[in-house]
Structures are given as C-alpha cells and as structure tokens.
N, C-alpha and C positions, 0 to 999 in steps of 0.2 A: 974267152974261155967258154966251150961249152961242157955241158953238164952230159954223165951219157944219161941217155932216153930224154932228152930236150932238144935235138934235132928238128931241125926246120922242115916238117914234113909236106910243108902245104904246095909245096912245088913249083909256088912263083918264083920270081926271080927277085931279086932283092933290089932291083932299079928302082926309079920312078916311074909312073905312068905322065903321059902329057895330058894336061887341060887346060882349062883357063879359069881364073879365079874369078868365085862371085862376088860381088859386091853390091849386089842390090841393084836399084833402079839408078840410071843414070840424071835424074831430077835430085835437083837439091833439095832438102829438108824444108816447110815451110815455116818460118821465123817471124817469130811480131817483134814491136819495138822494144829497145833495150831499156830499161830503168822505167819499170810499170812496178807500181806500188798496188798492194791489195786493197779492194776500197770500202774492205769495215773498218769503219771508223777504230781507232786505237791500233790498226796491223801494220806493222810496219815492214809485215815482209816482202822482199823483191820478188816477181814474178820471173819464171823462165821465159827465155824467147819462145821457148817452143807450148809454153800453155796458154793455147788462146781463150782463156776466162780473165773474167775482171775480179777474183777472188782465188787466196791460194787456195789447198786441199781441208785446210782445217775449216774458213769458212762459206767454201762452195755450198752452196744450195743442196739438198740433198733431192735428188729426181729418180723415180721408179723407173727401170728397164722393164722394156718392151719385150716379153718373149713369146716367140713363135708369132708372130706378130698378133696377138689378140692385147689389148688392154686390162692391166691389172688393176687400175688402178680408178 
C-alpha cells in the first residue's frame, strides 16, 4: 500500500545493484594458545585466543599512550 504523497520519487529503480561483499582481509585472525590462565596470583580467569597478554583486563599493567608521538610520561 502506498500512502499518497509517499511516492518513490528518487528515480532508481528498485533492483539491486552488483558488487561483491567485503569481508576484510583474506588472512586469518592471529590466535594464541587455548586455556592461558591470567598470572596474578589468585585470577583464575581464562584468557582469549585472541589477547596476546599474560594478564586479563582487570590486572593488565596500566601503560601511558604515546601521543603524536612525543612522550608523556
């Protein structure tokens, strides 16, 4: 149903156009090993494949970013 004054005015055509789908780089993801435990003492939490630290988020190190590249710190 259209509505009047909701007319498709934009003139295309209501097909598809061709392209081809992105899907990023054709390289796989780079993955550490599986069942990596965080290693402060008491964490028992399992690391992702994909976080290459030896600490989860809570007891990562905390390190100052570099910006524009001068040193802040």
């Amino acid at each position: 149903m259209v509505v009047r004054g909701m007319e498709d005015r934009s003139g295309r055509t209501t097909g598809s156009i061709g392209g081809s789908a992105f899907t990023g780089s054709n390289r796989p993801s780079v993955a550490f090993p599986v069942g990596r435990v965080c290693r402060e003492p008491g964490c028992g939490t399992h690391l992702s494949i994909y976080n290459d630290g030896e600490y989860c988020y809570v007891h990562e190190p905390l390190t100052a970013p570099r910006l524009r590249g001068k040193k802040i710190a």
